[in-house]
N, CA, C and O atoms as a GROMACS GRO file, in nm:
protein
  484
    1UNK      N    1   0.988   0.757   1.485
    1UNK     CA    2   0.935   0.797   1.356
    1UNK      C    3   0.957   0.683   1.257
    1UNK      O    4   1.058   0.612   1.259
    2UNK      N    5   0.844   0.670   1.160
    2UNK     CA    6   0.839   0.575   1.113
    2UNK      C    7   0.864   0.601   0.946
    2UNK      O    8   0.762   0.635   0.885
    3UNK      N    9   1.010   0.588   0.851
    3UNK     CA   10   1.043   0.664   0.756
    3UNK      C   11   1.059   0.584   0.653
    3UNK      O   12   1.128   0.483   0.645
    4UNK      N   13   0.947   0.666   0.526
    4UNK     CA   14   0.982   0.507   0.393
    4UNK      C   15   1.076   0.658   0.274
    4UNK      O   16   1.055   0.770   0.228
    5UNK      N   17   1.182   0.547   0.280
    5UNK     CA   18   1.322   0.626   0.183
    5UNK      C   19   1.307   0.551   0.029
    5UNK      O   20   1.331   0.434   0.002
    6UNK      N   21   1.268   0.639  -0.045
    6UNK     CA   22   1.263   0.664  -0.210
    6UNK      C   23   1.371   0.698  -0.274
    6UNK      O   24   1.386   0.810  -0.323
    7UNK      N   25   1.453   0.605  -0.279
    7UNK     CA   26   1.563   0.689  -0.414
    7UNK      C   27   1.624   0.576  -0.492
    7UNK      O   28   1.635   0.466  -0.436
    8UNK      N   29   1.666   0.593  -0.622
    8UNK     CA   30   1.688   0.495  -0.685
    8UNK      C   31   1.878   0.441  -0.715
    8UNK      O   32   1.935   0.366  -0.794
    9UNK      N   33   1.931   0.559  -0.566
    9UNK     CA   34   2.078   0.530  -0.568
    9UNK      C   35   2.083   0.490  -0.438
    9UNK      O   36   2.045   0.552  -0.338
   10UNK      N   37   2.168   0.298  -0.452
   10UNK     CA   38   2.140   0.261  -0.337
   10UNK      C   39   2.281   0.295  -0.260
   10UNK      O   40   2.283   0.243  -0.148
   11UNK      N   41   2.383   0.359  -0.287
   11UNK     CA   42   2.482   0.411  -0.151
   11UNK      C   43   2.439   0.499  -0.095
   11UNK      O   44   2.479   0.510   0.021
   12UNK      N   45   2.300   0.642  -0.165
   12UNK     CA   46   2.258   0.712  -0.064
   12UNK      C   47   2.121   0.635  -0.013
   12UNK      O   48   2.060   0.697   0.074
   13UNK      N   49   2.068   0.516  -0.053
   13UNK     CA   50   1.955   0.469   0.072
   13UNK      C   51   2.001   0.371   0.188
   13UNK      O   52   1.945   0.319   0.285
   14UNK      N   53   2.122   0.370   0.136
   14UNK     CA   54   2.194   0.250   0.288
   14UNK      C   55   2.256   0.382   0.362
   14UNK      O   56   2.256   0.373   0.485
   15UNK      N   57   2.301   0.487   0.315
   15UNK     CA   58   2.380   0.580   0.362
   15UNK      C   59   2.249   0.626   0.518
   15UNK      O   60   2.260   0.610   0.640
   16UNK      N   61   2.127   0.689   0.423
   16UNK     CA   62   2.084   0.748   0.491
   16UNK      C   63   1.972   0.681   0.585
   16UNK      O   64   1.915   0.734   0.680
   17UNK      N   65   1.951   0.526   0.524
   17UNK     CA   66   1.892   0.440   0.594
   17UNK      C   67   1.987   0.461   0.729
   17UNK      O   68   1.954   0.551   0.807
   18UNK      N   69   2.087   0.393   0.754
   18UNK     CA   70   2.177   0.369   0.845
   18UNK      C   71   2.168   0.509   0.954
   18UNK      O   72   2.130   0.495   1.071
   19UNK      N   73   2.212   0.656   0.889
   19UNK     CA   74   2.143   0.731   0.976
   19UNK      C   75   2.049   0.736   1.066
   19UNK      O   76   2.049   0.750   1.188
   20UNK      N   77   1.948   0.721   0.967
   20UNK     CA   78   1.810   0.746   1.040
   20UNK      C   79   1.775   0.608   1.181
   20UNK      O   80   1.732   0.620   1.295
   21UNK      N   81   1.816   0.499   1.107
   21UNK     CA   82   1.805   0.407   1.181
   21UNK      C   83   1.896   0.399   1.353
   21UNK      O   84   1.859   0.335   1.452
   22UNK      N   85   2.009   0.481   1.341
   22UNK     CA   86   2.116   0.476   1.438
   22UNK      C   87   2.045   0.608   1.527
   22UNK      O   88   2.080   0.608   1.644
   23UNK      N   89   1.978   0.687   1.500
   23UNK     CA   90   1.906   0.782   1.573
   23UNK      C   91   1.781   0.715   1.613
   23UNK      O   92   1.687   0.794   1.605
   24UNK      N   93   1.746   0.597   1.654
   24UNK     CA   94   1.612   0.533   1.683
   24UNK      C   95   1.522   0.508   1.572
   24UNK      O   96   1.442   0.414   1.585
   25UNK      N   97   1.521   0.579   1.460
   25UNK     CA   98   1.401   0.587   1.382
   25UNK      C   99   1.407   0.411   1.307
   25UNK      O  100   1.494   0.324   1.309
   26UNK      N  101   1.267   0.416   1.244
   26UNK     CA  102   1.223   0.273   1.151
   26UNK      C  103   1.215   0.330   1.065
   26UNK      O  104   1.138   0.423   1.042
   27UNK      N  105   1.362   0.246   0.943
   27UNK     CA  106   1.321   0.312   0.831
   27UNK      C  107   1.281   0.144   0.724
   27UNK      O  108   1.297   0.025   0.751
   28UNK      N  109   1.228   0.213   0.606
   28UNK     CA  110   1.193   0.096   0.511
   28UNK      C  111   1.239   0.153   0.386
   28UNK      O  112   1.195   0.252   0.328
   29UNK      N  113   1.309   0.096   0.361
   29UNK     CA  114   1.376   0.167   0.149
   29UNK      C  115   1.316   0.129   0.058
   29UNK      O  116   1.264   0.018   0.073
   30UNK      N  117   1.293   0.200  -0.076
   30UNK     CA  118   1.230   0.116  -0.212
   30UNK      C  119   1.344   0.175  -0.281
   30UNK      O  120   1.406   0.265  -0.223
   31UNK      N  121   1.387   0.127  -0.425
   31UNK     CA  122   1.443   0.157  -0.506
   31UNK      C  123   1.346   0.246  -0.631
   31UNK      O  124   1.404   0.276  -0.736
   32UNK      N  125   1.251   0.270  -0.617
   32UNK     CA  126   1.129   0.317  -0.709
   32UNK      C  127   1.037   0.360  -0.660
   32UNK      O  128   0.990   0.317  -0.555
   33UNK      N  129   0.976   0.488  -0.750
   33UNK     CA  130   0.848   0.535  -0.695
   33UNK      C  131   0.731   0.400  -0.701
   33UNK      O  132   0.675   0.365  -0.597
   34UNK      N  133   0.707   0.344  -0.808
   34UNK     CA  134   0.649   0.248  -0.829
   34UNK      C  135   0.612   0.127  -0.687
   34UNK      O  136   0.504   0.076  -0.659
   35UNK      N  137   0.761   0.106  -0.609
   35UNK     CA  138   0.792   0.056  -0.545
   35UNK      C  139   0.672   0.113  -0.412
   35UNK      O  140   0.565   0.074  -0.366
   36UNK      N  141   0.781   0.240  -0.389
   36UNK     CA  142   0.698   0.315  -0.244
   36UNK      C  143   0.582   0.336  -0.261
   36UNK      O  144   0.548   0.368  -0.147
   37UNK      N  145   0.457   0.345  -0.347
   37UNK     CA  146   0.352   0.337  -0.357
   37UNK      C  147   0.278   0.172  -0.282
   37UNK      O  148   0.210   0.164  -0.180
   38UNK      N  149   0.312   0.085  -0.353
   38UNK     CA  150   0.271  -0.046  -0.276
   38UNK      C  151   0.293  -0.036  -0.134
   38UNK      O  152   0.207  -0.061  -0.050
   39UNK      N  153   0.437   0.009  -0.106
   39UNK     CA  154   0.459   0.055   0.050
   39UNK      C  155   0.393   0.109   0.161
   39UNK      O  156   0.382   0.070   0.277
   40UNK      N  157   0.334   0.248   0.074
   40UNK     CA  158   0.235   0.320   0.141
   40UNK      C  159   0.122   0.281   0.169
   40UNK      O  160   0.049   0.335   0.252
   41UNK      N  161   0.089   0.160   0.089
   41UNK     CA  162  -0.056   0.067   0.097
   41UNK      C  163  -0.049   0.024   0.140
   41UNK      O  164  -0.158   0.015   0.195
   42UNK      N  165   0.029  -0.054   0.190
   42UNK     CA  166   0.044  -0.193   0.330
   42UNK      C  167   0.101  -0.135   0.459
   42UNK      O  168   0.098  -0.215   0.552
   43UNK      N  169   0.147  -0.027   0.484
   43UNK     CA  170   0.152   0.009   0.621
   43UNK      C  171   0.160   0.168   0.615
   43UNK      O  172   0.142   0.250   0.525
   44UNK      N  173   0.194   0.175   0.747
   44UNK     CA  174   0.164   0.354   0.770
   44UNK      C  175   0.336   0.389   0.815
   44UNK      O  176   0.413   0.316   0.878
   45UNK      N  177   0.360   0.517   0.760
   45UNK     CA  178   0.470   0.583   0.769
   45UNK      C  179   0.434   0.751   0.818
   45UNK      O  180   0.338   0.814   0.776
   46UNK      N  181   0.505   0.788   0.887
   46UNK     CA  182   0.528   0.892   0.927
   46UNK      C  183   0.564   1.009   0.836
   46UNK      O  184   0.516   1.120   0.818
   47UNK      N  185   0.674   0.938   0.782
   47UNK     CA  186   0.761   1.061   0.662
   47UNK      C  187   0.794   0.949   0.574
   47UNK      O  188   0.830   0.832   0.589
   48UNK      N  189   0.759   1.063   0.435
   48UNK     CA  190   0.823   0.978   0.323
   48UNK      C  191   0.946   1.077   0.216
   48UNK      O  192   0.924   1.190   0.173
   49UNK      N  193   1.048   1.012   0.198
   49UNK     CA  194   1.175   1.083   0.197
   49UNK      C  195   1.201   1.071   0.024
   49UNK      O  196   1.289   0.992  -0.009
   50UNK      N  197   1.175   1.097  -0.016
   50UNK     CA  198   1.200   1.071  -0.198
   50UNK      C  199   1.260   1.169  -0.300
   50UNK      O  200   1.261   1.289  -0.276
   51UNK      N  201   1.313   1.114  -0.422
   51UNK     CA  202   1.430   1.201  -0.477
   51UNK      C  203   1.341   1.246  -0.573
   51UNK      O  204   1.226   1.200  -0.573
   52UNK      N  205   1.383   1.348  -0.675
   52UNK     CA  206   1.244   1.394  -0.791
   52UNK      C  207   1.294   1.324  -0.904
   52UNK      O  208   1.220   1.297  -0.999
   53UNK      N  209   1.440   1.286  -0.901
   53UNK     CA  210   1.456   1.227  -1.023
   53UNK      C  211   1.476   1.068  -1.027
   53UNK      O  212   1.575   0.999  -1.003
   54UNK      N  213   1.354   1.037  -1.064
   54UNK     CA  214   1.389   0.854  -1.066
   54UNK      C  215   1.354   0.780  -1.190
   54UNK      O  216   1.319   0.859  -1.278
   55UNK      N  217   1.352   0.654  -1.228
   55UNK     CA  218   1.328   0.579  -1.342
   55UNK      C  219   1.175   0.557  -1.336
   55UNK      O  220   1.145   0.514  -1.225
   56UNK      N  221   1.094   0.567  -1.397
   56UNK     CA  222   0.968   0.503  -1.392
   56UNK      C  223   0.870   0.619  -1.401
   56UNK      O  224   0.786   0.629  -1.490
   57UNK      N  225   0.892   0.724  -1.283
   57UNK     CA  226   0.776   0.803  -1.204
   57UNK      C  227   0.891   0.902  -1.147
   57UNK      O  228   1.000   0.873  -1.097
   58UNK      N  229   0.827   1.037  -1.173
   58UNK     CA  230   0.921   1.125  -1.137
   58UNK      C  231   0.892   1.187  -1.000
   58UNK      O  232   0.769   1.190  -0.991
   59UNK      N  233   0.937   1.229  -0.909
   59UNK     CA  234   0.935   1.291  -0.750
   59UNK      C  235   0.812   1.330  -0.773
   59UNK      O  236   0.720   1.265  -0.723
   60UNK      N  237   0.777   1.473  -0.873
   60UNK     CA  238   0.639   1.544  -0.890
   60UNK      C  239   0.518   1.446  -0.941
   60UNK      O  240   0.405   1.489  -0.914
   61UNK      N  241   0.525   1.314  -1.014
   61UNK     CA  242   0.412   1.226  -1.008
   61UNK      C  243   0.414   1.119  -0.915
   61UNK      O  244   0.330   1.034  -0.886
   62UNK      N  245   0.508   1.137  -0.884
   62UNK     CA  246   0.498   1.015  -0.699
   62UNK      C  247   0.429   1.061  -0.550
   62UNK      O  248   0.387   1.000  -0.451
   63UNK      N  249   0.446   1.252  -0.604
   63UNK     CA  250   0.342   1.306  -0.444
   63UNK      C  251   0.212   1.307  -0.486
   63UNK      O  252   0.112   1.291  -0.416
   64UNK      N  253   0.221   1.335  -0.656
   64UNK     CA  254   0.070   1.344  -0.678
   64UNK      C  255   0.002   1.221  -0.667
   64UNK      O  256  -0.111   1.233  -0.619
   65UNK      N  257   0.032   1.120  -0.693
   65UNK     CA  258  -0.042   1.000  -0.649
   65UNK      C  259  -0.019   0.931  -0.516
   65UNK      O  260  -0.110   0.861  -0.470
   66UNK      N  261   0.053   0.941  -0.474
   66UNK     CA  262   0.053   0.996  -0.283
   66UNK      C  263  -0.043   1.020  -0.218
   66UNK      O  264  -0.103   0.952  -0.135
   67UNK      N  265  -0.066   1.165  -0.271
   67UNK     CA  266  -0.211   1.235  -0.251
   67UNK      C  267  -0.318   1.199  -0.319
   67UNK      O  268  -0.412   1.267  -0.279
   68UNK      N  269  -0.342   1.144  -0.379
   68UNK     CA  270  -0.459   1.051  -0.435
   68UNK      C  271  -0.520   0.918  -0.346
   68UNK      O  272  -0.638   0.890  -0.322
   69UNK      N  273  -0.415   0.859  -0.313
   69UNK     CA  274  -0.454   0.778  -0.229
   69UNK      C  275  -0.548   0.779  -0.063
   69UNK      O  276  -0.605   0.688  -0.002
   70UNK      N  277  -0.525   0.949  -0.029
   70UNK     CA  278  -0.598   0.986   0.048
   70UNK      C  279  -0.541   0.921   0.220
   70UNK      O  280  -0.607   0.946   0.321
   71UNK      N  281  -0.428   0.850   0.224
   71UNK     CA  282  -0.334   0.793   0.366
   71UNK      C  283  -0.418   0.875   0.498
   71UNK      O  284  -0.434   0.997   0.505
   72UNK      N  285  -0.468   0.770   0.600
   72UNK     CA  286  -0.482   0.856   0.714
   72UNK      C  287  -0.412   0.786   0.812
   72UNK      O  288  -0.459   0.676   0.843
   73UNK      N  289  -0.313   0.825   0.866
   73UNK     CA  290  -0.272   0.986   0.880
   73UNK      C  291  -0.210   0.976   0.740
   73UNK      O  292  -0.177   0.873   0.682
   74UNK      N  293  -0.202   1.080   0.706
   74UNK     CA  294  -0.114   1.124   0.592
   74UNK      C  295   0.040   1.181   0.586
   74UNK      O  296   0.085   1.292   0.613
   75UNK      N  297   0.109   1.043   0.535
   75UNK     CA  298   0.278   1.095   0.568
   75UNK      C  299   0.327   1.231   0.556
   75UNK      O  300   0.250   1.299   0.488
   76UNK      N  301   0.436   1.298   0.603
   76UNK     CA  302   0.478   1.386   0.580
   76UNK      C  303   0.570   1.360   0.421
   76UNK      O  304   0.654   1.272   0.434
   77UNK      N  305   0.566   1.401   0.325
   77UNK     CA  306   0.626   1.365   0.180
   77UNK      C  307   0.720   1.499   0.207
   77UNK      O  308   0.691   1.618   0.221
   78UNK      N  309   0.877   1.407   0.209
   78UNK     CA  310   1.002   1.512   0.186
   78UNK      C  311   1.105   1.506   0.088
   78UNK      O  312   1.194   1.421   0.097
   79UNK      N  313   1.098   1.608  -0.025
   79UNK     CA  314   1.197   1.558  -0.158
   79UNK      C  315   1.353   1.597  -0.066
   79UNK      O  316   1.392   1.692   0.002
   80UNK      N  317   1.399   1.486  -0.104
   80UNK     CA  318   1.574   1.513  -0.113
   80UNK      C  319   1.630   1.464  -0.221
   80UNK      O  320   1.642   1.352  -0.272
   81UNK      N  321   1.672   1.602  -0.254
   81UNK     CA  322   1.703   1.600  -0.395
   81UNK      C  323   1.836   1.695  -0.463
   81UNK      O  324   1.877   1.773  -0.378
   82UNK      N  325   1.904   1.704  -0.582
   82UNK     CA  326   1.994   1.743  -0.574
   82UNK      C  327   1.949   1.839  -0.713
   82UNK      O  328   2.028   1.884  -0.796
   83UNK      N  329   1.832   1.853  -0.711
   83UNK     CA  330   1.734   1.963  -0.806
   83UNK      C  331   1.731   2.060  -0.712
   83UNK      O  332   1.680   2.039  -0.602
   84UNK      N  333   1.789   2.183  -0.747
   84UNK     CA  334   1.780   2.280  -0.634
   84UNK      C  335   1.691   2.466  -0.733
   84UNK      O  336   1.676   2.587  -0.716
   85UNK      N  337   1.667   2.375  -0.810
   85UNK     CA  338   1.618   2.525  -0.889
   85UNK      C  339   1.473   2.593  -0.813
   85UNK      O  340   1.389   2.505  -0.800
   86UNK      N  341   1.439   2.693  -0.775
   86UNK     CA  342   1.335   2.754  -0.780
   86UNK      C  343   1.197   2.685  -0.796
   86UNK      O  344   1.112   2.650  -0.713
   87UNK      N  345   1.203   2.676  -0.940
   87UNK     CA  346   1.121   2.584  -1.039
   87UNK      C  347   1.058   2.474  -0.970
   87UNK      O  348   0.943   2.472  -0.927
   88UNK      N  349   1.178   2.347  -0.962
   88UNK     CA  350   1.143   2.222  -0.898
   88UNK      C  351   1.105   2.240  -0.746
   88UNK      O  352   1.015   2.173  -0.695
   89UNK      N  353   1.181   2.337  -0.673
   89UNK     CA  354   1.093   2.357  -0.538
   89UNK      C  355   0.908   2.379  -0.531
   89UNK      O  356   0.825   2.340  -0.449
   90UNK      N  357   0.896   2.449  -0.643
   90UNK     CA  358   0.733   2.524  -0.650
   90UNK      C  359   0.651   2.391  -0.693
   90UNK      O  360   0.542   2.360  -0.644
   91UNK      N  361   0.718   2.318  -0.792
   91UNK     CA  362   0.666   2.186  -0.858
   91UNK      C  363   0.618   2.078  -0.763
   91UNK      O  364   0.511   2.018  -0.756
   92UNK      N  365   0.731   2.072  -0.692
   92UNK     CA  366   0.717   1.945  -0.555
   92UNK      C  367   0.628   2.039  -0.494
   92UNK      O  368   0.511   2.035  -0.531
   93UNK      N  369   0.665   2.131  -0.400
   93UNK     CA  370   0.532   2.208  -0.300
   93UNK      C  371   0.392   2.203  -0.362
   93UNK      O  372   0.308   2.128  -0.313
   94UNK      N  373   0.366   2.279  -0.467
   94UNK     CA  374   0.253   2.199  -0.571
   94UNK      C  375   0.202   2.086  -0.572
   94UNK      O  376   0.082   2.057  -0.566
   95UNK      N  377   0.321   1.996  -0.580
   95UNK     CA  378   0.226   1.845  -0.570
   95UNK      C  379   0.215   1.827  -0.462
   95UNK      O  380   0.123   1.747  -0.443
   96UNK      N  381   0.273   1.869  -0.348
   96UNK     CA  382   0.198   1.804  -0.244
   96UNK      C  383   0.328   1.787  -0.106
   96UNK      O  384   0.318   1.717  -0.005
   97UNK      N  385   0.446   1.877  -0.146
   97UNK     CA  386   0.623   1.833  -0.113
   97UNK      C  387   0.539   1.929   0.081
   97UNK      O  388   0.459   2.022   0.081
   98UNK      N  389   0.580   1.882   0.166
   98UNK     CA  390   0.602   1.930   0.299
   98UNK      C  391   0.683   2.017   0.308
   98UNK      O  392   0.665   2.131   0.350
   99UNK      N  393   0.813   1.952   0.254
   99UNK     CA  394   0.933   2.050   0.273
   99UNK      C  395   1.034   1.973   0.147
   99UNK      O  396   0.996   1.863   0.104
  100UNK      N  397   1.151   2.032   0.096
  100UNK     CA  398   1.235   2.056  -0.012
  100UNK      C  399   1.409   2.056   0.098
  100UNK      O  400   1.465   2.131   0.178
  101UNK      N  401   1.433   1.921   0.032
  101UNK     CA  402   1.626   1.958   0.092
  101UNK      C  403   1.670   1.899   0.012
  101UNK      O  404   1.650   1.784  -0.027
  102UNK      N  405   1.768   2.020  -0.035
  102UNK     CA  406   1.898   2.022  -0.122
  102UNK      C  407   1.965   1.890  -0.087
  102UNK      O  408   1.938   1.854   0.028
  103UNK      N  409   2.046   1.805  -0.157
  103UNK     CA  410   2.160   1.736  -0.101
  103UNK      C  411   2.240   1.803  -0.074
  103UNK      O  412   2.272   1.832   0.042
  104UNK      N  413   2.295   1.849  -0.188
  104UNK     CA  414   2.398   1.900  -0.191
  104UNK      C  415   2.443   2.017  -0.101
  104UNK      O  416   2.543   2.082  -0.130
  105UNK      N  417   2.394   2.036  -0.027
  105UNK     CA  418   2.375   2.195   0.068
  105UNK      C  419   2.372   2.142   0.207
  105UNK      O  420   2.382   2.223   0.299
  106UNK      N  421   2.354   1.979   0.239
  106UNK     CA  422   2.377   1.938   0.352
  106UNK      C  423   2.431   1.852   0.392
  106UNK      O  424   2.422   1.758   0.312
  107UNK      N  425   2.507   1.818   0.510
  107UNK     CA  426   2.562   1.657   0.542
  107UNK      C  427   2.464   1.576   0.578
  107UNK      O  428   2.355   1.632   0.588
  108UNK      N  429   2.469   1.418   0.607
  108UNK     CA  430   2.382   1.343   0.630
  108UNK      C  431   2.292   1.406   0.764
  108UNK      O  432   2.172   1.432   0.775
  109UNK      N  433   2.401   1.418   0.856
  109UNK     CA  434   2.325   1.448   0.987
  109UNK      C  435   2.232   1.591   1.007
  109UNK      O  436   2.147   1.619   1.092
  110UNK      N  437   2.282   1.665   0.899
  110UNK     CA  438   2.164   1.783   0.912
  110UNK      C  439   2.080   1.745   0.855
  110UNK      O  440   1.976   1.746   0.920
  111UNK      N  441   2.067   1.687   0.703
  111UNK     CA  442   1.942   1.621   0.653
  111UNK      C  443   1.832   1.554   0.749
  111UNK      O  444   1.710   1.566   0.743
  112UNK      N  445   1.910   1.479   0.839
  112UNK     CA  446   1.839   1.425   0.961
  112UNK      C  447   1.781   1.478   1.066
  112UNK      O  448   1.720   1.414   1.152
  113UNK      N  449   1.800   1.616   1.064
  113UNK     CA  450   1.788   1.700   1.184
  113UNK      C  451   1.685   1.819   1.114
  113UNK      O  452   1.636   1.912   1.178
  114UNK      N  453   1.662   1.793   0.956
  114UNK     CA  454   1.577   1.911   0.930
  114UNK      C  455   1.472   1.798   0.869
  114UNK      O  456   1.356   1.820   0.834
  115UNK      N  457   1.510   1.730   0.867
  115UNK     CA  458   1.353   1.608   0.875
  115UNK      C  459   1.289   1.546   0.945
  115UNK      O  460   1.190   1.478   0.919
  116UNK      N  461   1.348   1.568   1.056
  116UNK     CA  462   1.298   1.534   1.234
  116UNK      C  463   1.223   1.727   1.239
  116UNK      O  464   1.127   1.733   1.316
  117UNK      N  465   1.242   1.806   1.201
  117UNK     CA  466   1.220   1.936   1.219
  117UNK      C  467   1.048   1.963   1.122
  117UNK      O  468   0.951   2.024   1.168
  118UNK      N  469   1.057   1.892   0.975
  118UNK     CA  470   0.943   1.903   0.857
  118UNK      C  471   0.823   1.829   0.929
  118UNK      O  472   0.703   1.854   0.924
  119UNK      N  473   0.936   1.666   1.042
  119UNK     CA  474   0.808   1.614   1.072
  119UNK      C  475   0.702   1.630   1.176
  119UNK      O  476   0.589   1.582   1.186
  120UNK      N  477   0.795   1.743   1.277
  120UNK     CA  478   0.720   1.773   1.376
  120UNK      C  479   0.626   1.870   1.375
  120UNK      O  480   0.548   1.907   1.463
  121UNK      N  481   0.653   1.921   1.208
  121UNK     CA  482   0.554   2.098   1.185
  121UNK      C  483   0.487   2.049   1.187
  121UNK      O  484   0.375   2.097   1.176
   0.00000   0.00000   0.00000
């Protein structure tokens, strides 16, 4: 699986880079939505892993222009995020979210194991 990681805190994108990577997967990091957009234009990803709260462009305007771009195949877009309200779940699914994981509600390796799970639906 081929995984581009969105978040703008880099001990959790080496954290969870390093995961994903030690389970076989290819991952690629941006520090910015801004960032992972150019990303998504120059190659193809499988799953895209992004936080809702970042500097620039927020989680909910990073799927919507995601989905604008029209990607074929079209990544799987997964917020991990430590927004756990109701609210922000319906917001991301709305724009365009696959699936919604708490940080805070999981260790690295389940995060890994329910995003190997979003990408196979």
């Amino acid at each position: 699986m081929k995984v581009l990681l969105v978040d703008d805190d880099a001990f959790l994108r080496e954290m969870y880079a390093t995961k994903f990577t030690e389970k076989g997967h290819v991952v690629e990091v941006t520090e910015s939505a801004e960032q992972g957009l150019v990303k998504l234009q120059e190659g193809q990803f499988d799953v895209v892993l992004l936080d809702m709260v970042m500097p620039g462009m927020t989680g909910v305007e990073f799927l919507k222009k995601v989905r604008e771009l029209h990607l074929a195949p079209a990544p799987k877009c997964i917020v991990l995020s430590n927004q756990g309200e109701e609210s922000d779940i319906k917001k991301a699914t709305e724009a365009g979210a696959d699936g919604y994981i708490v940080k805070a509600q999981m260790i690295p390796s389940e995060v890994l194991e329910k995003v190997e799970e979003f990408a196979s639906a």
